[in-house]
C-alpha positions as CSV (number, residue, x, y, z in Angstrom):
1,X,2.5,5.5,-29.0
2,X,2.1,2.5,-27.1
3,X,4.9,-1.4,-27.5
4,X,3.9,-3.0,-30.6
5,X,2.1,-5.7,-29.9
6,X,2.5,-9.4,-28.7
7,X,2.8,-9.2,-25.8
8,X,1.4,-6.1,-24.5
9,X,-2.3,-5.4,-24.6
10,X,-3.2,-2.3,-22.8
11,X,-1.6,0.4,-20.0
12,X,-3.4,0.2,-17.1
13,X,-1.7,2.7,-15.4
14,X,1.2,5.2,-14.6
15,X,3.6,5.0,-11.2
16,X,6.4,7.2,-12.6
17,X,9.3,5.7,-13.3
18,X,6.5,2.0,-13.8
19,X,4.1,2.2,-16.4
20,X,1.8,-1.1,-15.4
21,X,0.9,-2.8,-18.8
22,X,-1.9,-6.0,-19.0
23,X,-0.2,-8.5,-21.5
24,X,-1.2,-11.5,-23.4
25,X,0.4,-14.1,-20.5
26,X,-0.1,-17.1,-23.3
27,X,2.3,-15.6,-25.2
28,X,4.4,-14.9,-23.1
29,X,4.5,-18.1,-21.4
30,X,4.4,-19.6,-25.4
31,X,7.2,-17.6,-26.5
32,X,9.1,-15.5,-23.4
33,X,8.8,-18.0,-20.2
34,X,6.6,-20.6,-19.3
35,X,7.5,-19.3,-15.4
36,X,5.2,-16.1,-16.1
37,X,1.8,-16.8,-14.4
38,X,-0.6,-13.7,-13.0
39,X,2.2,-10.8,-13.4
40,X,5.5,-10.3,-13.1
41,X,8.6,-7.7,-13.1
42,X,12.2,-7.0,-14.3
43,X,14.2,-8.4,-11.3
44,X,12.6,-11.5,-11.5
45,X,12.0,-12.1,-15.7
46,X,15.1,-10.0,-17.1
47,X,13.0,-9.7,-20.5
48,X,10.6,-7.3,-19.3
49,X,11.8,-3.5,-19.5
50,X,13.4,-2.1,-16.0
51,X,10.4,0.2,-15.8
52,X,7.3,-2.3,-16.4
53,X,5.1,-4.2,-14.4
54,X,3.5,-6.6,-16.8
55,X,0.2,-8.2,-15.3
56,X,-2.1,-11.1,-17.3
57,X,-5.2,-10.3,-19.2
58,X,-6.6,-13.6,-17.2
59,X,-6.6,-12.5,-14.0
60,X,-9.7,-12.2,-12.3
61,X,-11.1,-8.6,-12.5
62,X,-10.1,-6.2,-9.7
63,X,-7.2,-8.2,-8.7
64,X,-4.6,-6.4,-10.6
65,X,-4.8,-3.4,-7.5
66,X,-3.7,-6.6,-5.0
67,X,-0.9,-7.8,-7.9
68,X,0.7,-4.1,-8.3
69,X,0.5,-3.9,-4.5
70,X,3.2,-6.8,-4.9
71,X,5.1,-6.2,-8.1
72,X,5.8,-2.6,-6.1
73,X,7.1,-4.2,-3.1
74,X,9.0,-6.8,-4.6
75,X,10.5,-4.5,-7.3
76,X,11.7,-2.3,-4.7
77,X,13.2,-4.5,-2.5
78,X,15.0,-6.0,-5.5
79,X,16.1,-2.9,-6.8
80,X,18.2,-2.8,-3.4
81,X,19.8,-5.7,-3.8
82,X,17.5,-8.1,-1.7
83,X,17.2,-11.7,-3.4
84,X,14.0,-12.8,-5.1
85,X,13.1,-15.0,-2.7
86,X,13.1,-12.8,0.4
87,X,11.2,-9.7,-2.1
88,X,9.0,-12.4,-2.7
89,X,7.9,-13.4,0.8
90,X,7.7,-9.9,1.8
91,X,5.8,-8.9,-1.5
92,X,3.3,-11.8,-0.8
93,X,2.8,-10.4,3.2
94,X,1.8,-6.8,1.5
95,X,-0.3,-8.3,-0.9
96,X,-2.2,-10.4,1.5
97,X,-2.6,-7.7,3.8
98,X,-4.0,-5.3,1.5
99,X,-6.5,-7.9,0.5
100,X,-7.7,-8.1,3.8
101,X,-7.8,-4.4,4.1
102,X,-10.3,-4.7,1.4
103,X,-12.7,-7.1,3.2
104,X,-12.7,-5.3,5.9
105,X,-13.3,-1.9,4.6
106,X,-16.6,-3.4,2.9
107,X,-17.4,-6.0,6.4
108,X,-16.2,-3.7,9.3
109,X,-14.8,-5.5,12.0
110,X,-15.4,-5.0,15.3
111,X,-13.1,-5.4,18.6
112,X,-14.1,-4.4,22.1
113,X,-12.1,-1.2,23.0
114,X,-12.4,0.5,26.2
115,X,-10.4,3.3,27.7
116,X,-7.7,1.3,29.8
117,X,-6.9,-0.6,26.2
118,X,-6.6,2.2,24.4
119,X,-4.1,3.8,27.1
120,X,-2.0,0.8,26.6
121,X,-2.4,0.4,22.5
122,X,-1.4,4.6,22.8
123,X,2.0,4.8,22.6
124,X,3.2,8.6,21.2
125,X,1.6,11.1,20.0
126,X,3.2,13.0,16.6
127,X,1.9,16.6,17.2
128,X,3.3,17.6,14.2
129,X,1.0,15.7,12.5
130,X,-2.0,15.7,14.1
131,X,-5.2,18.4,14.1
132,X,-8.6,18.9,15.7
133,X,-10.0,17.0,13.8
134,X,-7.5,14.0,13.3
135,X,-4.5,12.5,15.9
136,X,-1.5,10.5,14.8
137,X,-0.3,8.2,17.1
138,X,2.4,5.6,17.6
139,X,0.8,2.6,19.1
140,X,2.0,-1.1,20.4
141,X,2.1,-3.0,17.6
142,X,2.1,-6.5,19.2
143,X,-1.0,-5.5,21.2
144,X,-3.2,-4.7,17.8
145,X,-2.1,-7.9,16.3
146,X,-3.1,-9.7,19.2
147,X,-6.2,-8.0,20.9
148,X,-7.7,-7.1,17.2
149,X,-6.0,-8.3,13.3
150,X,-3.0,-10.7,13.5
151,X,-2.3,-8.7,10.3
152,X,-2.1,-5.3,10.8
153,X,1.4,-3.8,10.4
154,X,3.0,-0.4,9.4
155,X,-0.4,1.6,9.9
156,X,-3.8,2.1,9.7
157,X,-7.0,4.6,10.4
158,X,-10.5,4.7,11.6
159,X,-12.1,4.7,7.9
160,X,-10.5,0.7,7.6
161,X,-10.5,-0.8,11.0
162,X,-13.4,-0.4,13.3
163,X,-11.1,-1.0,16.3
164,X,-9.4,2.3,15.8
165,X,-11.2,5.1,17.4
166,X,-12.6,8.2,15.6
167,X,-10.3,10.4,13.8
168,X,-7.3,8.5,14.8
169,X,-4.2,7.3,12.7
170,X,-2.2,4.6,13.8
171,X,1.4,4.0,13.3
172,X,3.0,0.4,14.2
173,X,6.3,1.2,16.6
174,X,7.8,-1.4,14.3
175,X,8.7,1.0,12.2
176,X,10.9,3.1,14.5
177,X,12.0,6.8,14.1
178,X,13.0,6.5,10.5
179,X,11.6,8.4,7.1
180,X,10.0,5.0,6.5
181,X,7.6,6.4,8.9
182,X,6.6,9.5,7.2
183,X,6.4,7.4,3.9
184,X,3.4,5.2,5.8
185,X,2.0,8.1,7.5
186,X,1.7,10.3,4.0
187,X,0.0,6.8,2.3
188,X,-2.6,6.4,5.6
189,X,-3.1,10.3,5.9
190,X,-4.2,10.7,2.3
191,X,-5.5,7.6,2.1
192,X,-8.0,8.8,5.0
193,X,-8.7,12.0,3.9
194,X,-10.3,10.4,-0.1
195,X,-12.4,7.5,2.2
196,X,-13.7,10.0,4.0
197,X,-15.2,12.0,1.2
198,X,-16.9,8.5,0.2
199,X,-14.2,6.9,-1.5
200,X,-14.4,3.2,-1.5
201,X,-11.0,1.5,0.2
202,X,-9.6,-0.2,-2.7
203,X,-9.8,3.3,-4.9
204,X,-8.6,5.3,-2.1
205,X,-5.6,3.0,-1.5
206,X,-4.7,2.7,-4.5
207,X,-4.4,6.9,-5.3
208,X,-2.3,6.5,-1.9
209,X,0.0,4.6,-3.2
210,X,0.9,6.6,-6.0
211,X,1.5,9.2,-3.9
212,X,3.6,7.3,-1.6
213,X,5.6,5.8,-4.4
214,X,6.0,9.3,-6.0
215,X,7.8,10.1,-2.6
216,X,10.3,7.0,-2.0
217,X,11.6,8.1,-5.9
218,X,11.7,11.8,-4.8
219,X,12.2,11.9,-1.3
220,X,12.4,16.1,-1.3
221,X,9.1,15.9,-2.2
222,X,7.9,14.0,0.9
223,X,7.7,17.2,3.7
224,X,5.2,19.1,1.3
225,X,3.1,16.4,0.1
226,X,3.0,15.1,4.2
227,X,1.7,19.3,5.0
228,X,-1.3,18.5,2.1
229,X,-2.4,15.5,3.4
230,X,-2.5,16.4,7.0
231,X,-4.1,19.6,5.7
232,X,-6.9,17.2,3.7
233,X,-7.5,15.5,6.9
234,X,-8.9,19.3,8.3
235,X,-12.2,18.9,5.9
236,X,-13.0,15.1,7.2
């Protein structure tokens, strides 16, 4: 059965531990906080239940995919022991990103590559990851950002940026040799493989991360669910 109501209105869906709820924000701004504005989590408004993203009814439709993008981020880093402030920068960086991801997925964008820039962009190769049909690489981070999108960070594939050649996976050599890695790589992998049987970006991205944050709360489960999506990508 669902919370009595005020203030909560509807689910709008499940990220186990997180149920995402859309709540009356007049309400709650009335009777809980007038701080609450578009959405909002437990680290930062202690009355709303550890395991509950709580997102406005006013917000302007669609947007709640960009503001869970967010509250995920920020609750996580949080969660650690990061303060609200920092959570908040980083959250806002994801969230901005993603929406950008978005436009682009429905503009294209374009970049000039050639052979030689490629090279340079190539970095490493994962073979364990990669297949006929799709290649994971490690590339220069720094070069993307400044040759093609100031924004891209952590990774990306051919199906979102134009600039990336076909049946490639990219991985930013920000991100080191750590699991962090193989979380980004499962999100872009699967992410790829649903956008490539005609899923539109934002849909795709956001069945990705579901998967993704299945796998930072049960980390054992990352090695399999990294084998299905590379396995996925065989059928694209």
């Amino acid at each position: 059965m669902p919370p009595p109501k005020p203030p909560y209105i509807r689910k709008l869906e499940e990220l186990p531990p997180l149920t995402v709820w859309e709540v009356d924000g007049a309400y709650i701004r009335q009777n809980l906080s007038e701080e609450f504005t578009n959405f909002g989590q437990h680290f930062a408004f202690r009355f709303i239940p550890k395991n509950e993203f709580w997102i406005d009814k006013e917000h302007a439709p669609g947007e709640e995919r960009f503001f869970v993008d967010h509250l995920l981020t920020e609750y996580r880093l949080m969660a650690k022991g990061k303060g609200y402030d920092q959570a908040h920068l980083k959250a806002i960086q994801v969230e901005s990103r993603e929406r950008h991801k978005a436009d682009l997925s429905r503009k294209g964008l374009d970049g000039k590559t050639t052979p030689d820039l490629i090279n340079k962009i190539h970095k490493e190769k994962l073979s364990c990851y990669s297949n006929n049909k799709v290649t994971v690489w490690v590339i220069n981070g720094e070069l993307v950002r400044t040759k093609f999108f100031v924004d891209f960070t952590e990774g990306g594939h051919d199906f979102v940026y134009k600039f990336v050649p076909r049946g490639e996976v990219w991985l930013d050599d920000d991100l080191g040799q750590t699991q962090d890695r193989e979380f980004v790589l499962l999100h872009e992998l699967h992410e790829r493989a649903l956008m490539a049987k005609g899923y539109e970006y934002l849909k795709a991205h956001r069945s990705a991360s579901r998967i993704e944050h299945l796998c930072r709360n049960n980390p054992p489960e990352l090695p399999k669910c990294l084998k299905e999506a590379v396995k996925q990508n065989l059928d694209t």
